[in-house]
C-alpha positions as a Markdown table, in Angstrom:
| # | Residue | x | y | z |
|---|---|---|---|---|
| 1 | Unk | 109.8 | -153.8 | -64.0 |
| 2 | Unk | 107.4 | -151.0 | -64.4 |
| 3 | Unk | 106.2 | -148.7 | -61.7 |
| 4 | Unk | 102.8 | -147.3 | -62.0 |
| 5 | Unk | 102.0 | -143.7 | -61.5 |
| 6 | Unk | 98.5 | -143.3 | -59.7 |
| 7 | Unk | 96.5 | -140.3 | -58.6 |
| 8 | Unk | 96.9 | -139.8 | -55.1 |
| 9 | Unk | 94.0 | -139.0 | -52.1 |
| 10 | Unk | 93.5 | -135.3 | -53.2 |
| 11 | Unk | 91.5 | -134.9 | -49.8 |
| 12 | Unk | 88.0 | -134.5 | -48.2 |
| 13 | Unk | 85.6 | -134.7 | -50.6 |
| 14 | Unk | 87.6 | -134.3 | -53.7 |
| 15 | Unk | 86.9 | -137.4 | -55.4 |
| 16 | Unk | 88.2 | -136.2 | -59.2 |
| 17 | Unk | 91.0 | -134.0 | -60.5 |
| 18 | Unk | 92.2 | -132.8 | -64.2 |
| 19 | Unk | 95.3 | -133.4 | -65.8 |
| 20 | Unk | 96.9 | -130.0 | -66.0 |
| 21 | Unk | 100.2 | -130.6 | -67.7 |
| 22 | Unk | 102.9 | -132.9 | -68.2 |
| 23 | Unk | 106.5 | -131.7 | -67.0 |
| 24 | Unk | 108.1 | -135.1 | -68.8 |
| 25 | Unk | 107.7 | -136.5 | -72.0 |
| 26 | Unk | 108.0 | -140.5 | -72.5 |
| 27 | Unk | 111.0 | -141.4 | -73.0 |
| 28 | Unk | 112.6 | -139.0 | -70.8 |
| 29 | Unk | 114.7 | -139.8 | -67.8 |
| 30 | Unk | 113.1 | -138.9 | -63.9 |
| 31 | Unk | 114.5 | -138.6 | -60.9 |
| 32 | Unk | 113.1 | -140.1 | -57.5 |
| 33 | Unk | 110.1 | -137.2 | -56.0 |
| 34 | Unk | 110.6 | -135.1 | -59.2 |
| 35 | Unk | 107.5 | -133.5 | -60.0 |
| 36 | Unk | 106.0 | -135.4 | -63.1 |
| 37 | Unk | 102.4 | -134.1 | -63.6 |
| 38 | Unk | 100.2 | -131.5 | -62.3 |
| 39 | Unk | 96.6 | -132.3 | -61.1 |
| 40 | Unk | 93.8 | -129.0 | -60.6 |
| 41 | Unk | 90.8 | -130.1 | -58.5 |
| 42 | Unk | 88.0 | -127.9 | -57.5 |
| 43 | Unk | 90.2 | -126.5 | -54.4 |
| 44 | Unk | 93.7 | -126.6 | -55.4 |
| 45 | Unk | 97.0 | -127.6 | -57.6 |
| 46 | Unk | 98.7 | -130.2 | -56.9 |
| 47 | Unk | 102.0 | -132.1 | -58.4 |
| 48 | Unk | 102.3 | -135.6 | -58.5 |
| 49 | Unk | 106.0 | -136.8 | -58.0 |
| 50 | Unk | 107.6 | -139.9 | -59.4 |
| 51 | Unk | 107.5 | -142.9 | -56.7 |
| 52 | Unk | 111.1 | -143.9 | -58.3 |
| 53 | Unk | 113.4 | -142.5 | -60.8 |
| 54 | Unk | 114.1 | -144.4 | -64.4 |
| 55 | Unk | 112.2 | -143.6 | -67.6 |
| 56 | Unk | 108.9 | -142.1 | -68.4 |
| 57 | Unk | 107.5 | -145.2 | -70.2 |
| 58 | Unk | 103.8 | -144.5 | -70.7 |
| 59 | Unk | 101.4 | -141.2 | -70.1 |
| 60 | Unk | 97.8 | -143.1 | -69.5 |
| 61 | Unk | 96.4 | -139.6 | -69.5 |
| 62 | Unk | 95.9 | -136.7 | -71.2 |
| 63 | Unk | 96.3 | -133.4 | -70.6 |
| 64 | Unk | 92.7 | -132.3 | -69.8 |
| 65 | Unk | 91.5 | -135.7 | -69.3 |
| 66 | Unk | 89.6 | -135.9 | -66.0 |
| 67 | Unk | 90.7 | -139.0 | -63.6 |
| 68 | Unk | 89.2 | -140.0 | -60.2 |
| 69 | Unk | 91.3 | -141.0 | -57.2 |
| 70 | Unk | 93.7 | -144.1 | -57.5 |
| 71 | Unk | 93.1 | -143.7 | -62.0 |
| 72 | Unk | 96.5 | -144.7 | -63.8 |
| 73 | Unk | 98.1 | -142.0 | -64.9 |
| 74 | Unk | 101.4 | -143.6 | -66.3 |
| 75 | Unk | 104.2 | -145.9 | -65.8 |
| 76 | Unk | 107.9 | -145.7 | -65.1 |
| 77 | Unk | 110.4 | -148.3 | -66.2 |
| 78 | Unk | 114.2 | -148.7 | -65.0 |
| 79 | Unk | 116.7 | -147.1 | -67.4 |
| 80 | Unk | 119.0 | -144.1 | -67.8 |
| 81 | Unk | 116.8 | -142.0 | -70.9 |
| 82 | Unk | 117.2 | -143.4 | -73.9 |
| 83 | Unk | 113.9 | -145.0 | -73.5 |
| 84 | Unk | 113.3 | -144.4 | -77.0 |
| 85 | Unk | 114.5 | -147.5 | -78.1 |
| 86 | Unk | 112.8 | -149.8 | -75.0 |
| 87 | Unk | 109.5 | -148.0 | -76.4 |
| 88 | Unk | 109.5 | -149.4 | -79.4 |
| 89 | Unk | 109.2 | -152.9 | -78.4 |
| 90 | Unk | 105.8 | -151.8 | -76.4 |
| 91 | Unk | 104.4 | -150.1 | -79.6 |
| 92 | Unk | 104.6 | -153.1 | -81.6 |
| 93 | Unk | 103.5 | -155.5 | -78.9 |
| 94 | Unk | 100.7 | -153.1 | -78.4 |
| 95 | Unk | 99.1 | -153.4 | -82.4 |
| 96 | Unk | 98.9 | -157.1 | -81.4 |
| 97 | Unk | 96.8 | -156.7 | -78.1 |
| 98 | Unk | 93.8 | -156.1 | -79.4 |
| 99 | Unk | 93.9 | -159.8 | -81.0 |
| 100 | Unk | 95.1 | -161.5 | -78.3 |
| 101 | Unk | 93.1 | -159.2 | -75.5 |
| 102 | Unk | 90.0 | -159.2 | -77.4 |
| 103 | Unk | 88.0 | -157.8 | -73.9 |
| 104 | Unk | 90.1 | -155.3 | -73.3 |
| 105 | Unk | 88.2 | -152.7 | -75.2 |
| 106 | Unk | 87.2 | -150.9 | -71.7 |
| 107 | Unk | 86.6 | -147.9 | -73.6 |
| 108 | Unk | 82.5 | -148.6 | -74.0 |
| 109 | Unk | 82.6 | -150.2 | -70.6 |
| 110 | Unk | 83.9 | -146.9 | -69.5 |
| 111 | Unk | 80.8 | -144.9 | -71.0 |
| 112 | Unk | 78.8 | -147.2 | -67.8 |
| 113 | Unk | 81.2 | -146.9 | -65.1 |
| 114 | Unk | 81.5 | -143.5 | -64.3 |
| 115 | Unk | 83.5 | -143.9 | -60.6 |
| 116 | Unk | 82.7 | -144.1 | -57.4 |
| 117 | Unk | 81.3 | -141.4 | -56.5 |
| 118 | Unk | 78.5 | -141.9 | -59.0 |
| 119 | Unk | 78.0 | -144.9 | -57.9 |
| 120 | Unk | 77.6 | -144.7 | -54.5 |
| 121 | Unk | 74.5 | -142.0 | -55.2 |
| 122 | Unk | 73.1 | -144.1 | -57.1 |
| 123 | Unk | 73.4 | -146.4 | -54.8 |
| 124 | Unk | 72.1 | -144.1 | -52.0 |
| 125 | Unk | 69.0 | -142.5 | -53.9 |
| 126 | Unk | 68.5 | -145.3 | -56.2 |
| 127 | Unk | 68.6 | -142.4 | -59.5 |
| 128 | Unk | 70.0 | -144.2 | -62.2 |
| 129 | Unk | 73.1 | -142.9 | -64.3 |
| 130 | Unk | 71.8 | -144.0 | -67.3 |
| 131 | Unk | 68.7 | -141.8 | -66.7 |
| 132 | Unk | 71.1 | -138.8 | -66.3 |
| 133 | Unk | 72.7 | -136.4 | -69.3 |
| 134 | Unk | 76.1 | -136.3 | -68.6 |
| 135 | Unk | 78.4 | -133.2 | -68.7 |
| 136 | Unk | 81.7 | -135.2 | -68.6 |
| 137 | Unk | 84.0 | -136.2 | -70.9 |
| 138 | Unk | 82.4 | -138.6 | -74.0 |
| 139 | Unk | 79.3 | -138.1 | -72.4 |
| 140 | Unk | 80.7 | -139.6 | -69.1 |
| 141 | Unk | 78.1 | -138.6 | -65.9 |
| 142 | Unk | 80.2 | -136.4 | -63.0 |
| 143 | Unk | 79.4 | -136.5 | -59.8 |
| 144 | Unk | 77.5 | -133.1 | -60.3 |
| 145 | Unk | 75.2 | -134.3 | -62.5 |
| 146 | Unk | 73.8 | -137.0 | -60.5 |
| 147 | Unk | 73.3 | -134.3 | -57.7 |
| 148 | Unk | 71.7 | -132.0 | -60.0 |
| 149 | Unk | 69.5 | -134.7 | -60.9 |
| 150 | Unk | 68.6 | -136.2 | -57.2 |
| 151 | Unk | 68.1 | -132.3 | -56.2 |
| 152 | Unk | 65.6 | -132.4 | -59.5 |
| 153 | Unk | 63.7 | -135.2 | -58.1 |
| 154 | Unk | 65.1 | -137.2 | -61.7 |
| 155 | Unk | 61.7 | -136.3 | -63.0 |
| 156 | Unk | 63.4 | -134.7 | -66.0 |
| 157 | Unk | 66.3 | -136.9 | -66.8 |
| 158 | Unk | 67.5 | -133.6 | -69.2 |
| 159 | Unk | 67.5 | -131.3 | -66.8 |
| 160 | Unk | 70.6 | -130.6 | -65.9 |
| 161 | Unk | 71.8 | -129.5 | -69.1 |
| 162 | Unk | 69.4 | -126.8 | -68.9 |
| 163 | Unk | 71.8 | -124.1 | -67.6 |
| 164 | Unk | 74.3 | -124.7 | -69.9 |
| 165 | Unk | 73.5 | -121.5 | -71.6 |
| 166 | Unk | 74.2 | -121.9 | -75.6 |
| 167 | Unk | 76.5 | -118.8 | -76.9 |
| 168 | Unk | 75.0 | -116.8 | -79.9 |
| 169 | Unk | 77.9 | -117.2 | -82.7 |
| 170 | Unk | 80.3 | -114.4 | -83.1 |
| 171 | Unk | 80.2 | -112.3 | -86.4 |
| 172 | Unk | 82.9 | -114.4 | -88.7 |
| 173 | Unk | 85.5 | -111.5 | -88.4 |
| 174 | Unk | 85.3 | -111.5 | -84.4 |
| 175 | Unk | 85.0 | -115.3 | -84.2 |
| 176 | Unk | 88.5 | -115.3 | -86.1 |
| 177 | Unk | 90.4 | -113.5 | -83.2 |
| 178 | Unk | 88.6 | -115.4 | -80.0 |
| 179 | Unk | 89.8 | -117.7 | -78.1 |
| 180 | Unk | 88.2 | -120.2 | -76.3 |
| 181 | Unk | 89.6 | -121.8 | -73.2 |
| 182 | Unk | 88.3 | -124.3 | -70.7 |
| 183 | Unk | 87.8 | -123.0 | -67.5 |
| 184 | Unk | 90.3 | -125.2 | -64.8 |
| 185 | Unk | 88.7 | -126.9 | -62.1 |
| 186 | Unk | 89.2 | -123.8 | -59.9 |
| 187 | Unk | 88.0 | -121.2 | -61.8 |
| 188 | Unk | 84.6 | -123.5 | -61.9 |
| 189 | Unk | 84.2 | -124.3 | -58.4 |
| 190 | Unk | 85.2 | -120.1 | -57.4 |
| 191 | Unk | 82.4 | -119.4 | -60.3 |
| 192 | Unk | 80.0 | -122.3 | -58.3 |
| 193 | Unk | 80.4 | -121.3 | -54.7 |
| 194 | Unk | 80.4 | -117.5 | -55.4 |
| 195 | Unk | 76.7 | -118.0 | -57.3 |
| 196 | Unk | 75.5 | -120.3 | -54.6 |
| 197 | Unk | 76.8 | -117.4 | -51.9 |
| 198 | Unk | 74.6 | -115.0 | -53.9 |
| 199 | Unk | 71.9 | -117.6 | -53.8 |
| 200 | Unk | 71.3 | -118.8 | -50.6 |
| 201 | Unk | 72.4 | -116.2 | -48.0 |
| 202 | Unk | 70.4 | -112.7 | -47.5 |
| 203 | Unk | 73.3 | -110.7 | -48.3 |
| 204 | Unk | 74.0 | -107.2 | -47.2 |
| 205 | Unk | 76.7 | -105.2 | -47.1 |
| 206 | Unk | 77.8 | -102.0 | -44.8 |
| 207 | Unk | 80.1 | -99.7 | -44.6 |
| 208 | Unk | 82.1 | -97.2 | -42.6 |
| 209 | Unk | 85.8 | -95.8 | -43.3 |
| 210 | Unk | 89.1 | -95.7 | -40.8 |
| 211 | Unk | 91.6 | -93.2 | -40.3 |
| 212 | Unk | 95.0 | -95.3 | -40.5 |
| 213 | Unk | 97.6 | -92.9 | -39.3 |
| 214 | Unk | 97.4 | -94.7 | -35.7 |
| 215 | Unk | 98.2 | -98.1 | -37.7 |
| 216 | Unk | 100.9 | -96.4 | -40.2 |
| 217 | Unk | 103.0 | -94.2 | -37.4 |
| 218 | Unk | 103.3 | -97.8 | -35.3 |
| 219 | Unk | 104.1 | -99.1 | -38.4 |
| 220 | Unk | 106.3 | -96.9 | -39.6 |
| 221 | Unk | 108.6 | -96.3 | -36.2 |
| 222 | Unk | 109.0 | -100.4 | -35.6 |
| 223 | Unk | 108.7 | -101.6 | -39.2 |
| 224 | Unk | 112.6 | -102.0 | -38.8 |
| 225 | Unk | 113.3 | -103.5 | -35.8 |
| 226 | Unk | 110.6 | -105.9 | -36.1 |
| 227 | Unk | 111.3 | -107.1 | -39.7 |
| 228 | Unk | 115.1 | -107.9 | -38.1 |
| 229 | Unk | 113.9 | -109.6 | -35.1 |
| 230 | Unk | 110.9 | -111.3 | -36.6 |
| 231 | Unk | 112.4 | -111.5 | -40.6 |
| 232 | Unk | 108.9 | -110.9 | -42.2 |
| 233 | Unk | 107.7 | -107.5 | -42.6 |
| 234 | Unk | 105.2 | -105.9 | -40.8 |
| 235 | Unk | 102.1 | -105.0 | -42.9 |
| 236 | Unk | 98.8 | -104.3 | -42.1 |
| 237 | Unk | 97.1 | -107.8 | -42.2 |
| 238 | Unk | 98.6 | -108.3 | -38.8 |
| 239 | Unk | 97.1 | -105.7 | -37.6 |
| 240 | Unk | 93.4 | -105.9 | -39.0 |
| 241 | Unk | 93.5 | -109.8 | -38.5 |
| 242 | Unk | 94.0 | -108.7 | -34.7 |
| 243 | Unk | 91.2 | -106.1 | -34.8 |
| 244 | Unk | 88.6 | -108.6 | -36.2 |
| 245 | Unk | 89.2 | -111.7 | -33.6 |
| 246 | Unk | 88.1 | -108.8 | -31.0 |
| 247 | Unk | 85.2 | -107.6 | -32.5 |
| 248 | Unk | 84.3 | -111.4 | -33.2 |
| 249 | Unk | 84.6 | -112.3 | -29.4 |
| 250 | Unk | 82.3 | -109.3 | -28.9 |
| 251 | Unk | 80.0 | -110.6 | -32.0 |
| 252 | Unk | 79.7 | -113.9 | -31.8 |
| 253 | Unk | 76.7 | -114.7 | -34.7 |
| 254 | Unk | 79.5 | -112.7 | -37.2 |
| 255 | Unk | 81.9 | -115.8 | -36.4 |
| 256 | Unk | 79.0 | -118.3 | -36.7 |
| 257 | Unk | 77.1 | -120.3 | -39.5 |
| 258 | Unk | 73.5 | -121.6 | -40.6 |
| 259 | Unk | 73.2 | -125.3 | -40.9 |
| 260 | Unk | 69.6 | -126.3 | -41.3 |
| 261 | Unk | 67.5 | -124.6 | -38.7 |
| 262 | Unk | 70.1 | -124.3 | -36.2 |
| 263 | Unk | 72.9 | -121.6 | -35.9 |
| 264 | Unk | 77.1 | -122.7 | -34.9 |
| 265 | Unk | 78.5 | -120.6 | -32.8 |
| 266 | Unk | 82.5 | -120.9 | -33.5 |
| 267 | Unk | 84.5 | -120.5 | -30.3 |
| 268 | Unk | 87.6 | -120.5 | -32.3 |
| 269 | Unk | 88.7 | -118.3 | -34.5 |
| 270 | Unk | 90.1 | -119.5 | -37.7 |
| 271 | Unk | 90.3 | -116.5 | -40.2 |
| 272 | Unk | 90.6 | -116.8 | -44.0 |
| 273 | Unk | 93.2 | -114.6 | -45.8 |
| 274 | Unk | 92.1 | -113.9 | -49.8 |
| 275 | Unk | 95.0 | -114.7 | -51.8 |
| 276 | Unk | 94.8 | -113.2 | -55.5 |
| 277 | Unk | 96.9 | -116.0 | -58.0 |
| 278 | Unk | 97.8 | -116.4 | -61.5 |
| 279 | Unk | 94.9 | -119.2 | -61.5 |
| 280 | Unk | 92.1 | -118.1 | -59.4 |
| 281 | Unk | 91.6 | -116.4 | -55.9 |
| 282 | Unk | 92.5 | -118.7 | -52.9 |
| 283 | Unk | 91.5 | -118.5 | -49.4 |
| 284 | Unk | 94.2 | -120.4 | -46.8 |
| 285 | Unk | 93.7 | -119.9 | -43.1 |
| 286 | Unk | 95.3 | -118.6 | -40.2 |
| 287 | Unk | 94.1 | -121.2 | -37.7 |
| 288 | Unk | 93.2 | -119.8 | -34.2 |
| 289 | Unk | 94.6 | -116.6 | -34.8 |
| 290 | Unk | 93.7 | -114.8 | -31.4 |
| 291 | Unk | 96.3 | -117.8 | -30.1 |
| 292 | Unk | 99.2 | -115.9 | -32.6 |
| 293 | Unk | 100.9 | -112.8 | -31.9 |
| 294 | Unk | 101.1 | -109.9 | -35.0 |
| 295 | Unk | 104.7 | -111.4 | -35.8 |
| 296 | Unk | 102.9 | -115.2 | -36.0 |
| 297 | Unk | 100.2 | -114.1 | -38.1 |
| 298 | Unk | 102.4 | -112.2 | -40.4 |
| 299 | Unk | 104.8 | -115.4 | -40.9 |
| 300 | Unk | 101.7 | -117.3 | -41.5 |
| 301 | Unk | 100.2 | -114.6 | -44.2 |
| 302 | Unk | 103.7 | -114.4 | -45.7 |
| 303 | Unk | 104.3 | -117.9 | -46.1 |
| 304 | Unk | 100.2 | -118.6 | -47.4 |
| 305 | Unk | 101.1 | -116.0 | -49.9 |
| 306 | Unk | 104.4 | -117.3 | -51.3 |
| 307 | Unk | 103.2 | -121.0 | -51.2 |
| 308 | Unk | 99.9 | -120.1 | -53.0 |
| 309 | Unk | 101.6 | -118.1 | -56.0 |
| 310 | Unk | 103.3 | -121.4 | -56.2 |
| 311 | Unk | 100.9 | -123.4 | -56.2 |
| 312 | Unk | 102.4 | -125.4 | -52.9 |
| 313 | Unk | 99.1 | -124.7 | -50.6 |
| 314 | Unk | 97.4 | -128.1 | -49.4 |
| 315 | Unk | 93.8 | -128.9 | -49.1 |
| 316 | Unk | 93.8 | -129.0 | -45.6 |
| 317 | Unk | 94.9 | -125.5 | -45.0 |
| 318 | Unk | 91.9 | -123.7 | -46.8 |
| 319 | Unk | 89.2 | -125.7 | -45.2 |
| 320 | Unk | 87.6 | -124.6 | -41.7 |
| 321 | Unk | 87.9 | -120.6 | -41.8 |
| 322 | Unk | 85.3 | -118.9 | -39.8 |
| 323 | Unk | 85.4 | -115.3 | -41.0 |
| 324 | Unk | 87.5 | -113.5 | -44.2 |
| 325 | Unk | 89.2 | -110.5 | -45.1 |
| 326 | Unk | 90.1 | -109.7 | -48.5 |
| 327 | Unk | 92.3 | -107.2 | -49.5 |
| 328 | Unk | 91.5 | -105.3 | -52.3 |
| 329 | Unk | 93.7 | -102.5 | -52.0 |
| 330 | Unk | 97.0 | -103.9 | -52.8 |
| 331 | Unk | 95.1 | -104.1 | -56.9 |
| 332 | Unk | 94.0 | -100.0 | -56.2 |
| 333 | Unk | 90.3 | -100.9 | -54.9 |
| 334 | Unk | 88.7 | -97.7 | -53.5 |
| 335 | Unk | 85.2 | -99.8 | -52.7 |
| 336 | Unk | 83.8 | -103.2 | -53.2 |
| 337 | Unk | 81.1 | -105.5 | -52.1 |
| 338 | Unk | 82.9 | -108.8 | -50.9 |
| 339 | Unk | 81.0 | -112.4 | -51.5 |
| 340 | Unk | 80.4 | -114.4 | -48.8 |
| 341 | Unk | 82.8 | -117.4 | -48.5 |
| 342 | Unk | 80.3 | -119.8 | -47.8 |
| 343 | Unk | 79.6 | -121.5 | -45.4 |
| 344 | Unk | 80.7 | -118.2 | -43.3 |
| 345 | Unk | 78.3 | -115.6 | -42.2 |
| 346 | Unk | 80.4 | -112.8 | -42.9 |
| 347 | Unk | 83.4 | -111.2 | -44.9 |
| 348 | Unk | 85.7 | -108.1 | -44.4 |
| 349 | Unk | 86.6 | -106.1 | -47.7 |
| 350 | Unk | 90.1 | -103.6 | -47.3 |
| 351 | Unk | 90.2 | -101.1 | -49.4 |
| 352 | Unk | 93.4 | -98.7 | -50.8 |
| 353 | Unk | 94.6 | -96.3 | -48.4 |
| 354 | Unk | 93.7 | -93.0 | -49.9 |
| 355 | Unk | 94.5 | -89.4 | -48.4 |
| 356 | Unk | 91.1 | -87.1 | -47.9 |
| 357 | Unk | 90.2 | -84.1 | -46.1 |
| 358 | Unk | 88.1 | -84.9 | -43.1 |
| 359 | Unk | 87.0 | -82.8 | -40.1 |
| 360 | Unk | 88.9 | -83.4 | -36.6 |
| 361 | Unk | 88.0 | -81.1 | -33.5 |
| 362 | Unk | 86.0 | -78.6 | -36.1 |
| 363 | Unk | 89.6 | -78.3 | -38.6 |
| 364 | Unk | 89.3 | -79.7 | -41.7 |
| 365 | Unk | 92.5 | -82.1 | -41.9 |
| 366 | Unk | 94.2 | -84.5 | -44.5 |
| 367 | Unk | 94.2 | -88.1 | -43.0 |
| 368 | Unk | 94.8 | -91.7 | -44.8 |
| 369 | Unk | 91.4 | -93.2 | -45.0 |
| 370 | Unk | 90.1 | -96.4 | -46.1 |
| 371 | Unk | 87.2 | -97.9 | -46.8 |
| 372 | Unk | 85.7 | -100.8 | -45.2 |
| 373 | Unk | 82.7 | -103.2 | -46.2 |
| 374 | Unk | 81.7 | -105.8 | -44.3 |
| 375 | Unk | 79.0 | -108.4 | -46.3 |
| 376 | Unk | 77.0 | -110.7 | -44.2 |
| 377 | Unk | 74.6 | -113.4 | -43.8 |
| 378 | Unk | 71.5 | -111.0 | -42.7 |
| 379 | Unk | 69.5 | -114.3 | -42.2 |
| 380 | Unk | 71.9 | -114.8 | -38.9 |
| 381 | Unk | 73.3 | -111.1 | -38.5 |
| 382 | Unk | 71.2 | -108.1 | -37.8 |
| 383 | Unk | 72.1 | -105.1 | -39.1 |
| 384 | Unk | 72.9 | -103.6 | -35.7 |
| 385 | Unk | 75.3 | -106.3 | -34.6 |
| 386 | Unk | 77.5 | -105.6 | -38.1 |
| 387 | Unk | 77.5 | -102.2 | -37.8 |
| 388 | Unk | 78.5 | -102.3 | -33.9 |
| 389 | Unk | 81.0 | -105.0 | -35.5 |
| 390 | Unk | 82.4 | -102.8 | -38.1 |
| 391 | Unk | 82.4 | -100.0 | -35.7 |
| 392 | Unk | 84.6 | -102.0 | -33.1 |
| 393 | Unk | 86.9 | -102.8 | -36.5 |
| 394 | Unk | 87.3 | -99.0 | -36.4 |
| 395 | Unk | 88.1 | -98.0 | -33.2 |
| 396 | Unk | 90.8 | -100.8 | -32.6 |
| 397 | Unk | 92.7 | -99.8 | -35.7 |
| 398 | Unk | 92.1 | -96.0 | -34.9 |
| 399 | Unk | 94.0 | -96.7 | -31.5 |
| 400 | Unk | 96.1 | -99.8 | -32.1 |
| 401 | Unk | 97.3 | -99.5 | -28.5 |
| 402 | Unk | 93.5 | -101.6 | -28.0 |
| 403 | Unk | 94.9 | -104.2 | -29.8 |
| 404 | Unk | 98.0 | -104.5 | -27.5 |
| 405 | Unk | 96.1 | -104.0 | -24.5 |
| 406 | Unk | 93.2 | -106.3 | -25.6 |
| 407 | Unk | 90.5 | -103.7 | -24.8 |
């Protein structure tokens, strides 16, 4: 008796995923919850693991093939591994069902049917997917197009293939060493949401610059003791997560968001933590962080971090953030301008610590300075209120005893 192998709920609003790779080949033996294939969505990777252990029989997918929610993906069949010989019966059974299953020919049905959730817009708008170019595999119509389209009014049926920009060809001796590569499913949505940022908010960016010898000495005399007690280290993130849930209860419309004509006010504070990976930046989130002590937050950065490089993080825990830092001084950033992560009003950009000669009491002095930019949503946040914010950044960090004291 075969098992089937079905793409699992990948979460809210993710409705489609792509094949990434295959860790089994058919005919190969697999155990119980061993990881069989890897899924990318537009938010994260995700493995599929077998639903019972016997023999790989049949891969329904492709690598690279795009598959919605509940799609096939394969089949397991009791045995030990040497499926090869079980396969072959299949095979031959399989030249014959095209006689005997004359409708099964989906494949030009499939060119119609392109999901769910293209149906139910065109159910909702009444737009037509026939009426629509589609961007999707053999032609097939995604999701995006038909909102491309409804957004277009459908006036212009070709419109959304519009700003697919066409490449001028390479000179034949460059063309010889390219290589092209599709873009995963993550890499497309961080390219999507970071344009839209740029887009729809009024973005601006400030910045000021913090002495960090308050914030090293502390970290430097307990870095030790705390690391036994607490077994994580104690970095900085800690530290500058604390500092930014103050200024936010301070600064309310820097923790809030636009939605139509009315601005959300957060009274929670759920900050985002930029996480650099092999694939694509990731943003999980510290949820109500001024409820967490430095030691909490740290475990919770520590374990985002390791679970993220390892493609372990879920859905769930990059959705809701309120505010963002990124770090780009752990690459050697001196300055940057950060992206908003939509639908935020504001992000926090780190910088390297970097010693420079500044002026204390009329002495000119060697301190450890770093930069940092804050980019906001100036249709929500005047400029006064992200400098004052940027400002109160600064002084807790300056005097981390603030932070303690919650002052």
């Amino acid at each position: 008796m075969a098992t089937e192998i079905r793409v699992p709920t990948l979460g809210e609003s993710v409705t489609e995923a792509t094949i990434g790779r295959w860790f089994k080949k058919p005919g190969e033996a697999v155990k119980a919850d061993e990881p069989l294939v890897e899924l990318e969505t537009d938010k994260v990777t995700l493995e599929v693991n077998a639903p019972a252990a016997g023999v790989l029989a049949e891969v329904a997918a492709k690598e690279g093939d795009t598959v919605e929610v509940g799609a096939l993906l394969g089949s397991i069949t009791e045995g030990e591994g040497a499926a090869a010989k079980p396969a072959e019966k299949p095979a031959a059974k399989k030249e014959e069902a095209p006689k005997a299953d004359a409708p099964k020919p989906a494949a030009p049905a499939a060119a119609t049917d392109h999901g769910p959730a293209v149906r139910r817009i065109a159910e909702e708008t009444g737009v037509s997917p026939a009426s629509v170019a589609g961007t999707g595999k053999d032609g097939r119509v995604t999701k995006g197009d038909m909102l491309a389209a409804v957004a277009a009014g459908a006036a212009a049926p070709q419109a959304p293939a519009a700003p697919a920009q066409i490449r001028a060809p390479s000179a034949p001796d460059d063309a010889a060493r390219e290589e092209r590569v599709r873009m995963t499913k993550l890499r497309q949505t961080i390219a999507r949401r970071l344009k839209d940022a740029q887009q729809t908010a009024a973005m601006l960016t400030t910045f000021n610059d913090v002495d960090m010898s308050g914030v090293m000495a502390l970290r430097s005399q307990y870095k030790d003791t705390f690391e036994k007690k607490h077994g994580v280290k104690l970095g900085f993130m800690g530290f500058f997560v604390k500092a930014c849930v103050q200024a936010l209860k301070e600064l309310p419309a820097v923790n809030a968001e636009i939605d139509g004509t009315d601005i959300i006010y957060k009274n929670y504070y759920h900050i985002g933590v930029a996480v650099g990976t092999d694939k694509g930046l990731v943003v999980p989130v510290v949820r109500d962080a001024d409820q967490l002590s430095i030691a909490g937050i740290e475990k919770a950065i520590a374990d985002f971090g390791k679970r993220a490089r390892d493609g372990q993080l879920k859905i769930e825990e990059m959705q809701g953030g309120t505010f963002t830092i990124s770090n780009g001084g752990v690459y050697g950033s001196l300055l940057s301008t950060p992206i908003l992560n939509a639908p935020q009003s504001a992000i926090l950009g780190m910088h390297r610590i970097e010693e420079r000669p500044v002026v204390r009491n009329g002495q000119i002095v060697i301190r450890p300075m770093m930069y940092l930019a804050l980019s906001y949503d100036h249709r929500i946040i005047d400029g006064k209120e992200a400098v004052t914010f940027l400002v109160r950044v600064k002084e807790n960090l300056e005097d981390p005893a603030r932070l303690v004291l919650d002052l």
